[in-house]
C-alpha positions in Angstrom: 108.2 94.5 147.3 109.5 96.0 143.9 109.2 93.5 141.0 110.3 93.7 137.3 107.8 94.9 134.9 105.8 92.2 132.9 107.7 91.1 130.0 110.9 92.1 130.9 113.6 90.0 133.0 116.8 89.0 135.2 119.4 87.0 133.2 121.9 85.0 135.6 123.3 82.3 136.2 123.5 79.6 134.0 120.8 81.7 131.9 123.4 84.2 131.7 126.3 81.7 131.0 124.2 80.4 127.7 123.0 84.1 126.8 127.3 84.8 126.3 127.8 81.1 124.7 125.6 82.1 122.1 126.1 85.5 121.4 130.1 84.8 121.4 128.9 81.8 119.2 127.5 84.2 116.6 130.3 86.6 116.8 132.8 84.2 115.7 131.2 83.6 112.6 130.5 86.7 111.9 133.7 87.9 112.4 135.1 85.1 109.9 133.4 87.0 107.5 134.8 90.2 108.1 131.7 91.9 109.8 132.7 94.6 112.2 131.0 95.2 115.5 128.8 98.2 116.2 126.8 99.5 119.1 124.1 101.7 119.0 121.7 103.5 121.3 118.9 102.2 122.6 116.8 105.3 121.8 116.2 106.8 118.8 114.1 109.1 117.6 110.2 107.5 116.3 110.7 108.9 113.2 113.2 106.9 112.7 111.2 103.5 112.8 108.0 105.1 111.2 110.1 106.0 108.4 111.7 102.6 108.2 110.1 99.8 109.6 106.6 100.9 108.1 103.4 102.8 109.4 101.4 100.2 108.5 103.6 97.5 110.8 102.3 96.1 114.0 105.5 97.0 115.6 104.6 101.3 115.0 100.8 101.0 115.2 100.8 98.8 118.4 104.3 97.8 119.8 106.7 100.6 120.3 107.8 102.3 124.0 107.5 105.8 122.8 107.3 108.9 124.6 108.3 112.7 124.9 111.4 113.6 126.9 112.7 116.9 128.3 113.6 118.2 125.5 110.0 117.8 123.7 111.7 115.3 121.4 109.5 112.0 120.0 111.5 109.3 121.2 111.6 105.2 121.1 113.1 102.8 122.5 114.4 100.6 119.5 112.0 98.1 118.4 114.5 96.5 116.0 118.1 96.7 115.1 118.3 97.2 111.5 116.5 100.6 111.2 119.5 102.3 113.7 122.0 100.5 111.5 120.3 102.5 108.7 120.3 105.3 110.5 124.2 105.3 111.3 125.0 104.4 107.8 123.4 107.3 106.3 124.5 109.7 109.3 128.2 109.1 108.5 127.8 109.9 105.0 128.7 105.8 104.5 126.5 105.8 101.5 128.9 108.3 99.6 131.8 106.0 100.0 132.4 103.7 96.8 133.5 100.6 99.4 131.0 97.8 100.9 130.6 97.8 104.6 129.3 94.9 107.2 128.4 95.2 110.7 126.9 93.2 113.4 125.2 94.2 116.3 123.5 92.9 119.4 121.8 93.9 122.5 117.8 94.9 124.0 115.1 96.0 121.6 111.7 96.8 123.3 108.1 95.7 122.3 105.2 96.5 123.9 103.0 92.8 123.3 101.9 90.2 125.0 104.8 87.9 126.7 105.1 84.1 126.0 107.5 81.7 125.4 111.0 83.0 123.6 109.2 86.5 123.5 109.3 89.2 126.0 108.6 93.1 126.1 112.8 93.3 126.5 114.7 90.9 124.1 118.1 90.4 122.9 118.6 90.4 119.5 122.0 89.6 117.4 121.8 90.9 113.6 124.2 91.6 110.9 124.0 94.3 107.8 126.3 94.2 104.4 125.7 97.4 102.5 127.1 98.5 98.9 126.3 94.5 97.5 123.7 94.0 95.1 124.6 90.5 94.2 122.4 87.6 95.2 125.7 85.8 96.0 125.5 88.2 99.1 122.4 87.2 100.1 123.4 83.9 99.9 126.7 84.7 102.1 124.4 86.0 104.9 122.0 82.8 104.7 124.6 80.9 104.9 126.1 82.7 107.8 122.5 82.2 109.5 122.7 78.5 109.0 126.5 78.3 110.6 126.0 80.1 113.7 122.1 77.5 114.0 125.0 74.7 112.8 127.4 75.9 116.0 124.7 75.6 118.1 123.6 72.6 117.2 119.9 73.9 117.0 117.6 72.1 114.3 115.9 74.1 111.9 113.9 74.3 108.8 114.5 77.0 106.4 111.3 78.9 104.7 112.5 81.4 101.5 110.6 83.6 99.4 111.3 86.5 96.9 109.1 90.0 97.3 110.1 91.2 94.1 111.6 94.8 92.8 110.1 98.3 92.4 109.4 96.9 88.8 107.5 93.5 89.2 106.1 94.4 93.2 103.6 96.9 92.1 102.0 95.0 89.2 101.5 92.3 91.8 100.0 94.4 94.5 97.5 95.7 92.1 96.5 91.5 91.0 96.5 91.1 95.0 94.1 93.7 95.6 91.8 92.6 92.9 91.6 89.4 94.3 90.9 90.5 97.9 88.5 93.5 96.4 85.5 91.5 97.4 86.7 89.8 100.4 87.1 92.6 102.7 84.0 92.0 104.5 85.7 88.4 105.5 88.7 90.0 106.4 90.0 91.5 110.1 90.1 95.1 110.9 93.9 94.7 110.6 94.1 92.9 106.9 91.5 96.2 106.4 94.0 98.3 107.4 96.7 96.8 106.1 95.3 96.3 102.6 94.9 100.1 102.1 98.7 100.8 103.3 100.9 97.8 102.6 98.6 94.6 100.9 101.6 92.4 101.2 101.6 92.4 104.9 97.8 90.8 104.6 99.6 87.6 103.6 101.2 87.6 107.2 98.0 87.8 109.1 98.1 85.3 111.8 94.2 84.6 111.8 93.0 81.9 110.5 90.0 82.8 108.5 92.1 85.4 106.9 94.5 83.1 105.5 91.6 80.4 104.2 90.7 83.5 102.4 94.7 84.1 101.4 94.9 80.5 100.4 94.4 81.0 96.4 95.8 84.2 96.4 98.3 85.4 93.3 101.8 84.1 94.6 104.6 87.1 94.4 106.6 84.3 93.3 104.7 83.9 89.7 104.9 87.4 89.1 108.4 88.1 89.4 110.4 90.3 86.7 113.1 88.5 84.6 115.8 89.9 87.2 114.7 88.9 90.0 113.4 85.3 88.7 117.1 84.7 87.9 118.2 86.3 91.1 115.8 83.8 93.2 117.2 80.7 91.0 120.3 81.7 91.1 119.8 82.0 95.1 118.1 78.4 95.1 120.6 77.0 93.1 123.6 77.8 95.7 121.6 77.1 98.4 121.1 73.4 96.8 124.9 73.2 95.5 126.0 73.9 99.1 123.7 71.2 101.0 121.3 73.8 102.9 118.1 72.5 102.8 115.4 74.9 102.4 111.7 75.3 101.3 110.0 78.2 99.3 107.1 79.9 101.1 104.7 81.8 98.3 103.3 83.2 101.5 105.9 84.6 103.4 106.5 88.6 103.5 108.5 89.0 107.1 106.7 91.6 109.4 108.8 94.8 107.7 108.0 97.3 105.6 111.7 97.9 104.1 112.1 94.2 103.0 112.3 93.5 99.0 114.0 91.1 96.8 115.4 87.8 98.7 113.3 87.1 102.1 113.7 84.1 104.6 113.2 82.8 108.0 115.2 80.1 109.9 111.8 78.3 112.1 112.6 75.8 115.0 109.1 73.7 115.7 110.3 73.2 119.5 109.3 76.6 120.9 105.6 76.9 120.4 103.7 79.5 118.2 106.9 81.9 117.9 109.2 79.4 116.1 111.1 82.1 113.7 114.8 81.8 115.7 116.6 83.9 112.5 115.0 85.8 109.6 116.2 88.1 107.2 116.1 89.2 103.9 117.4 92.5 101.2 116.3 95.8 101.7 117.5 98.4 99.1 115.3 101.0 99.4 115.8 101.8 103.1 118.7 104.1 102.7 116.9 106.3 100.3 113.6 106.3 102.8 116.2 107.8 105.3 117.6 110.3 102.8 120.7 108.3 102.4 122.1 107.6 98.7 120.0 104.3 97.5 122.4 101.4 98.7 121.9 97.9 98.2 121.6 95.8 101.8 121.5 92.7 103.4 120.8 91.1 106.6 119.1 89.2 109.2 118.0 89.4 112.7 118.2 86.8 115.2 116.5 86.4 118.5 119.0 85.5 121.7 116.1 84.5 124.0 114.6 82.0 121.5 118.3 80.6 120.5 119.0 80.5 124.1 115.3 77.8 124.4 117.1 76.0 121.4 120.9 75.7 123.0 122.4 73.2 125.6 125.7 74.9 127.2 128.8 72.4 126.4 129.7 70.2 129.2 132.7 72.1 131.1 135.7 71.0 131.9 137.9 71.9 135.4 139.4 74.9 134.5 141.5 77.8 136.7 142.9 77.9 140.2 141.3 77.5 144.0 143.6 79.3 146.5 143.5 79.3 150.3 145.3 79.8 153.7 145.2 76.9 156.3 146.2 79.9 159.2 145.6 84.1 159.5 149.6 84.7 159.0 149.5 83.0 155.6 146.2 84.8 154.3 147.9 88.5 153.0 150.2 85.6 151.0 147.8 84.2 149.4 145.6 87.1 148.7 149.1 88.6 146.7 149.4 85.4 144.8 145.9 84.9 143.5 146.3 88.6 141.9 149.4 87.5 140.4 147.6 84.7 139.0 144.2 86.3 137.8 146.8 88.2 135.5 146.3 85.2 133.1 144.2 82.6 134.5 140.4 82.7 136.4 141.0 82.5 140.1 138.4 81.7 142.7 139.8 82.7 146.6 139.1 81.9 150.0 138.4 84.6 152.5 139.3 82.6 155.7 141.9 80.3 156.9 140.1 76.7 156.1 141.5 73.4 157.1 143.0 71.9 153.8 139.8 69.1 153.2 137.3 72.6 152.9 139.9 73.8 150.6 139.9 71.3 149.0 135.9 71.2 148.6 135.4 74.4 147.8 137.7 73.8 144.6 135.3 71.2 143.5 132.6 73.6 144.0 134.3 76.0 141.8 134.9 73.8 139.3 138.8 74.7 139.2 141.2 72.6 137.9 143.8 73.1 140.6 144.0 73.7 144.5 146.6 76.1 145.8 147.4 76.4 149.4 149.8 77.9 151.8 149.8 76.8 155.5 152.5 77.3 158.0 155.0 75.1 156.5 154.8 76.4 153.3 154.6 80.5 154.3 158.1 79.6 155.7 159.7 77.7 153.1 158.1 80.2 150.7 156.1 77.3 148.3 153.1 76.8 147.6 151.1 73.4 148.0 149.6 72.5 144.5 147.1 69.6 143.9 146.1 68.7 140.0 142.3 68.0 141.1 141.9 66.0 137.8 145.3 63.9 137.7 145.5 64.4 141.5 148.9 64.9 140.9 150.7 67.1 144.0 153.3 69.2 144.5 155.2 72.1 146.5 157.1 74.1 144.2 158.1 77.4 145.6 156.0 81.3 144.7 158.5 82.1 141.9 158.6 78.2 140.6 154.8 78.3 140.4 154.6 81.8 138.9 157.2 80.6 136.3 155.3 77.8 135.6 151.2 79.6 135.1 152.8 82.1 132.9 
């Protein structure tokens, strides 16, 4: 027997019925503030991500599905959504166009790491971008976007915030972090090695314990900051507290990213283990320039379906659409008509066979539907229909036209 491959998985059901509730969830609020859907391929080429996402991030050295195909061409499938974004942006010549541009996106991303709870090898992730807006007010917009869609489905969080600084106060405060860790690096893991020689912020996101007891009295990005972007991150907190989201500043937090700078957050949910980050985000103006693109400001976040989906209870249904059957064979090709008729406008559920009316009647419980429509011998010949309102049990026989009149 064939089974799926280890990390990835089957969504159906009522799975699948809460994976649409809250991706439709976030699309709403998205599209309240004017975002505009795009899709992209699943592959890309590697150097897209190398170039982006960082070749000092777990996701390039370790993580990616990457391969040659036919055509000899270094391929990926995407790891992330915000690099193809990027990539589309700059491809379009959107970068030479004095307007701003938002899109959202959603769909698989693929990372080759060890499954557990709200992560798997396939996941679905929903994101947004805004390009051509420097102002922190935008970051703000998309934070506060991040809390409504957590708000809509009524999943508790706590929100962590930090600022990376700009290409003017970042590499004055590399250099102090590298001081500081100059003698440590015997203490440290091969990674935090690594990493310390290609990207020393990422050492502050090290998930090992004895590296971060080293970490713990480590110069804070946050007390190094540039005048700019001191008033950008007040200014952030400050509308952030003026508008009733609660949030708390991380010194340590630096998202798992190369391209981040500036504003960086993470909505964290404590009810689903280790992995609790459920939306994070941040600004990235440099990343269009990496990809030869015209230096754009850029905003965004990235949420993860799977782990909302842990977080979400469905909302209880209500009876809803139409049951039709035939009590006899000579009123079935009658019925069959009218429930096409009626799946113009309204969910239809249909009976195959001629059932005595009491399984009719059943099987529109079983589907949930709000009404029962039958025809039986009486009714084929007086051309009606018998309707039953299964939550008013209210009944009638109205004839074809009368119902169709009446649905419309």
């Amino acid at each position: 027997m064939i089974q799926s491959l280890t990390g990835m998985q089957d969504i159906v059901g009522d799975e699948a019925k809460k994976y649409n509730y809250v991706v439709n969830s976030a699309k709403e609020v998205l599209e309240n503030y004017d975002f505009d859907f795009l899709k992209m391929p699943m592959l890309e080429k590697t150097e897209l991500f190398i170039r982006s996402v960082g070749g000092s991030s777990d996701i390039v050295n370790k993580e990616m599905y990457r391969f040659i195909d036919k055509g000899e061409n270094d391929v990926c499938l995407r790891p992330e959504g915000t690099a193809g974004v990027a990539r589309y942006f700059v491809q379009n010549k959107l970068d030479r166009q004095p307007q701003k541009f938002k899109f959202y996106y959603h769909g698989s991303m693929f990372r080759y790491e060890r499954p557990q709870k709200g992560r798997y090898r396939e996941f679905n992730q929903f994101g947004c971008e805004s390009f051509g807006e420097e102002s922190v007010y935008e970051d703000y917009a998309i934070i506060e976007m991040a809390s409504a869609i957590l708000d809509k489905l009524d999943i508790s969080y706590k929100l962590e915030l930090n600022s990376l600084g700009c290409k003017e106060c970042r590499p004055k405060y590399i250099e102090s972090l590298k001081e500081f860790l100059r003698d440590k690096k015997d203490k440290l893991c091969e990674d935090c090695n690594r990493r310390l020689e290609q990207n020393p912020l990422r050492v502050l996101d090290c998930k090992v314990q004895s590296c971060q007891a080293e970490y713990e009295d480590a110069p804070k990005i946050t007390d190094n900051l540039c005048e700019s972007c001191d008033t950008d991150f007040r200014k952030l907190k400050e509308l952030l507290d003026n508008n009733s989201i609660n949030y708390e500043v991380n010194k340590k937090l630096v998202r798992g990213l190369d391209y981040y700078n500036k504003t960086i957050f993470e909505f964290i949910s404590d009810k689903i283990g280790a992995q609790g980050t459920v939306i994070g985000g941040g600004r990235y103006d440099g990343l269009i320039s990496y990809l030869d693109g015209k230096e754009t400001p850029a905003v965004g976040f990235g949420m993860g379906v799977e782990r909302a989906m842990l977080l979400t209870s469905l909302p209880s249904t209500q009876n809803c659409g139409y049951h039709l059957g035939a009590m006899d064979e000579e009123a079935l090709s009658s019925i069959i008509s009218l429930t096409k008729s009626v799946r113009v406008s309204h969910k239809a559920t249909l009976e195959y066979k001629p059932k005595k009316l009491k399984a009719l009647l059943k099987g529109a419980d079983k589907a949930n539907a709000k009404y029962c429509v039958v025809i039986g011998e009486n009714e084929l010949k007086e051309g009606k229909v018998w309707l039953k309102d299964l939550v008013t049990k209210d009944e009638s026989t109205p004839t074809i036209d009368e119902f169709l009149n009446s649905i419309k």
